[in-house]
C-alpha positions as CSV (number, residue, x, y, z in Angstrom):
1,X,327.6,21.0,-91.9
2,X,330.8,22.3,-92.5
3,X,334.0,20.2,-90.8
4,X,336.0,22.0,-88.2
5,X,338.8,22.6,-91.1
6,X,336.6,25.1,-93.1
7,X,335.1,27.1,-90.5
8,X,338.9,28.3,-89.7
9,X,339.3,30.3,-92.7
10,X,336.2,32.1,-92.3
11,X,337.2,32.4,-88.4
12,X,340.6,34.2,-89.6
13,X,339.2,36.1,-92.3
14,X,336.4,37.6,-89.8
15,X,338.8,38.5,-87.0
16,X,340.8,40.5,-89.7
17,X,338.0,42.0,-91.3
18,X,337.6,43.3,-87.3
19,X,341.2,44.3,-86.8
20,X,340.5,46.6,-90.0
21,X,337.9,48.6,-88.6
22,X,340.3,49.3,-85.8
23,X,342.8,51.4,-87.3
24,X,343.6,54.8,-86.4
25,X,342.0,57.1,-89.2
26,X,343.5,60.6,-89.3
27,X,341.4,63.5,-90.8
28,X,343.8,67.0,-91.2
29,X,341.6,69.9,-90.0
30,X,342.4,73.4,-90.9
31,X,343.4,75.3,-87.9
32,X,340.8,77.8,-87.4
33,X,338.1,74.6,-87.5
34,X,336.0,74.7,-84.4
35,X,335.9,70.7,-83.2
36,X,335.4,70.9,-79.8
37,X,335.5,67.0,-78.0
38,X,335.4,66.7,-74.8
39,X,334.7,70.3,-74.0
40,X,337.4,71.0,-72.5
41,X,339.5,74.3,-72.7
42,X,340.8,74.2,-76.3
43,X,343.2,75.5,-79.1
44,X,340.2,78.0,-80.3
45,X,338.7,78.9,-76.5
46,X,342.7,80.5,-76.2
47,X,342.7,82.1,-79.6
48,X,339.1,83.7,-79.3
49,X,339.8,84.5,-76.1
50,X,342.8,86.5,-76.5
51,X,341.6,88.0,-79.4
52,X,338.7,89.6,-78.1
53,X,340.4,90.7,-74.5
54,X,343.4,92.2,-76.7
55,X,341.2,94.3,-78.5
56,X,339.3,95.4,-75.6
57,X,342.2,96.2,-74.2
58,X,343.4,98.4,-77.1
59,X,340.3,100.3,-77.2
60,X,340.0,101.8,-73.7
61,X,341.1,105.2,-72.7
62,X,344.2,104.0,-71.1
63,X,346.0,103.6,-74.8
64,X,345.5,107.3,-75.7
65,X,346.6,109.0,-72.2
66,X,350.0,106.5,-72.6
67,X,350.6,107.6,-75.9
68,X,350.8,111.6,-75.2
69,X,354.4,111.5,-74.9
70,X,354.2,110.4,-78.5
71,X,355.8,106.9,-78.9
72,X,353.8,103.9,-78.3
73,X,354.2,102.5,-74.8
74,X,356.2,98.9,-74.1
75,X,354.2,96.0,-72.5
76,X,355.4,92.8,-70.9
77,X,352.9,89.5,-70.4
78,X,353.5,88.4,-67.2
79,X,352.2,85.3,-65.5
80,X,349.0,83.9,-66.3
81,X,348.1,81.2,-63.9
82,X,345.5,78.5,-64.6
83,X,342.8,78.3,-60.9
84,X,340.6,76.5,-63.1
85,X,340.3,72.2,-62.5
86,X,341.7,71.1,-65.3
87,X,345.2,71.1,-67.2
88,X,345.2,74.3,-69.2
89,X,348.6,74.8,-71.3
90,X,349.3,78.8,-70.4
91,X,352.0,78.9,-72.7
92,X,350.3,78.9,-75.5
93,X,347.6,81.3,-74.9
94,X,350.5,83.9,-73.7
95,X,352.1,83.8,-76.8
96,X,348.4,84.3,-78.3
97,X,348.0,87.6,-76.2
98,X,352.1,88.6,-77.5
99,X,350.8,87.9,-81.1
100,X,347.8,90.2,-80.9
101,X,349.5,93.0,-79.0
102,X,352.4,92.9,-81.7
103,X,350.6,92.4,-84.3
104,X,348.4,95.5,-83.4
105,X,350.9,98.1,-83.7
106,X,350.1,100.3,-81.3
107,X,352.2,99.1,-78.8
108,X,355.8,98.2,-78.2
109,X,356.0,94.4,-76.7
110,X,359.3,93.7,-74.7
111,X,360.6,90.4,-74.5
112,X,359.4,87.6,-70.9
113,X,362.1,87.4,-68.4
114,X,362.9,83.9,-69.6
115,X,363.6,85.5,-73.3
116,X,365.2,88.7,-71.6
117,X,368.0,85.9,-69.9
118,X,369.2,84.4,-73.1
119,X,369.4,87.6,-74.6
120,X,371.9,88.8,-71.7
121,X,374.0,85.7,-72.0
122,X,374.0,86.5,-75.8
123,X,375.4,90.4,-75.1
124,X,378.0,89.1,-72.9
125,X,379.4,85.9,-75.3
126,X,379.7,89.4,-78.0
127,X,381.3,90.9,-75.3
128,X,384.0,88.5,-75.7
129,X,384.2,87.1,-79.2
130,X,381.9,90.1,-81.6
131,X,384.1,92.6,-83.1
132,X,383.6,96.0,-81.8
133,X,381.7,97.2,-84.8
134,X,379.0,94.5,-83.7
135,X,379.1,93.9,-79.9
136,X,375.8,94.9,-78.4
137,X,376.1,97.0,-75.3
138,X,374.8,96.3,-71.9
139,X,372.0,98.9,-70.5
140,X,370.4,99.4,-73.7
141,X,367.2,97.4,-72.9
142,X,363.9,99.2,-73.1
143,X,362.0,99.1,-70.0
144,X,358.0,97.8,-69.9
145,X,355.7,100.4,-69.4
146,X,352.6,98.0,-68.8
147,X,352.5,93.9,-67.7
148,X,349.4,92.3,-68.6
149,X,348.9,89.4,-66.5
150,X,345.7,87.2,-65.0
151,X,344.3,84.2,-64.4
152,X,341.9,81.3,-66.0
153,X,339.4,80.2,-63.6
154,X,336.3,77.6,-64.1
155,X,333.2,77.0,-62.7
156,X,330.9,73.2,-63.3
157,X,328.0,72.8,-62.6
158,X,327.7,68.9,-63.0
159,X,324.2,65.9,-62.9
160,X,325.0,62.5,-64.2
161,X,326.0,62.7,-67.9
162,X,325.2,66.6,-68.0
163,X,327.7,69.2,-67.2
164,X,327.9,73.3,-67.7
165,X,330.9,74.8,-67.4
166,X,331.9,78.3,-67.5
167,X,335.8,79.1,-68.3
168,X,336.4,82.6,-67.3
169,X,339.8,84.8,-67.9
170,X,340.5,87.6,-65.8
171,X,343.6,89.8,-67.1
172,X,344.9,93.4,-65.6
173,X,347.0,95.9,-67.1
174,X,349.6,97.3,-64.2
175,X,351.4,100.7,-64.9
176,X,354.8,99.7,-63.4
177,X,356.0,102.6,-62.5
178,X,352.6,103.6,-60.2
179,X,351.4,100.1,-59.7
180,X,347.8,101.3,-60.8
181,X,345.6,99.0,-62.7
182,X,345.2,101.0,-66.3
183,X,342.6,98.0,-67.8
184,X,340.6,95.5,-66.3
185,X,339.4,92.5,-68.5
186,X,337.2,89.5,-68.0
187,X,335.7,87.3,-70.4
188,X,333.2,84.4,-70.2
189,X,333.1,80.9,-72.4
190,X,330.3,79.5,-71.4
191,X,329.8,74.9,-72.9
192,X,327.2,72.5,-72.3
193,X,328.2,68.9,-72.3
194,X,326.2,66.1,-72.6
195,X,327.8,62.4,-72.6
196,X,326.2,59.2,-73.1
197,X,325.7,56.7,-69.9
198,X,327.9,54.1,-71.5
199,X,331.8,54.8,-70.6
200,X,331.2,56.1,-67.3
């Protein structure tokens, strides 16, 4: 039988051996990796999302009939509220619809209201202390043809450890000056999600 004494080593040599297996293990992931969770609105549900809508969007009529005056028409991203029951950062996947529209070419993208501000307090600190050679004028802006703007909403459809939910986005093209809606987009993401009894 072993005394009292010996078994302490082997006691603190097992509760470290645990502790090690404890540690926080980080894994880099290249950013177009799919790794969904919790299944939960994600990083890839926003890009995919405004990637396909985007290029809907460009496709239908309402690009050509805009473009007859022969310079690409300006749109603005306006709000994009999240009706859906969870926290769904909207920042991010605006500035995912700005970087497809841009990056299209075959519109002009003005700048959000919040951009638009700091601009305007940059024209008038020129208007002050930029030579004259530099100093940007006032009323030179160019005006949005088109806001895109929408909403995320979510359905779930929930039974013990089982869930479906359906994330749908809803976005509308305005014409600003007639208020008409030139495109109306929707699209679906459909998960299942199936968690284990243990932990709830």
């Amino acid at each position: 039988m072993l005394s009292p004494f010996r078994l302490i080593p082997l006691a603190v040599f097992a509760l470290a051996l645990a502790a090690s297996g404890c540690g926080t293990k980080v894994r880099r992931l290249e950013v177009e990796d799919v790794k969904d969770l919790s299944g939960k609105w994600n990083d890839t549900d926003s890009r995919l999302v405004a990637e396909e809508m985007i290029r809907d969007c460009l496709s239908r009529p309402w690009l050509a009939q805009a473009g007859r005056s022969g310079k690409a028409p300006s749109v603005i991203v306006g709000t994009v509220r999240n009706q859906s029951h969870e926290h769904i950062n909207t920042d991010t996947f605006v500035e995912d619809l700005q970087r497809e529209l841009i990056n299209s070419g075959k519109v002009q993208f003005v700048a959000s209201k919040a951009e638009r501000g700091d601009v305007r307090d940059e024209r008038l600190d020129q208007d002050a202390n930029a030579s004259e050679e530099t100093r940007k004028v006032h009323g030179q802006e160019t005006g949005a043809d088109y806001m895109l703007s929408g909403a995320i909403n979510t359905i779930q459809d929930r039974e013990g450890g089982q869930t479906v939910m359906l994330y749908q986005t809803n976005l509308k093209l305005l014409d600003l000056k007639t208020n008409q809606i030139a495109w109306n987009g929707q699209k679906k993401i459909k998960k299942f999600v199936k968690r284990s009894r243990v932990g709830w």
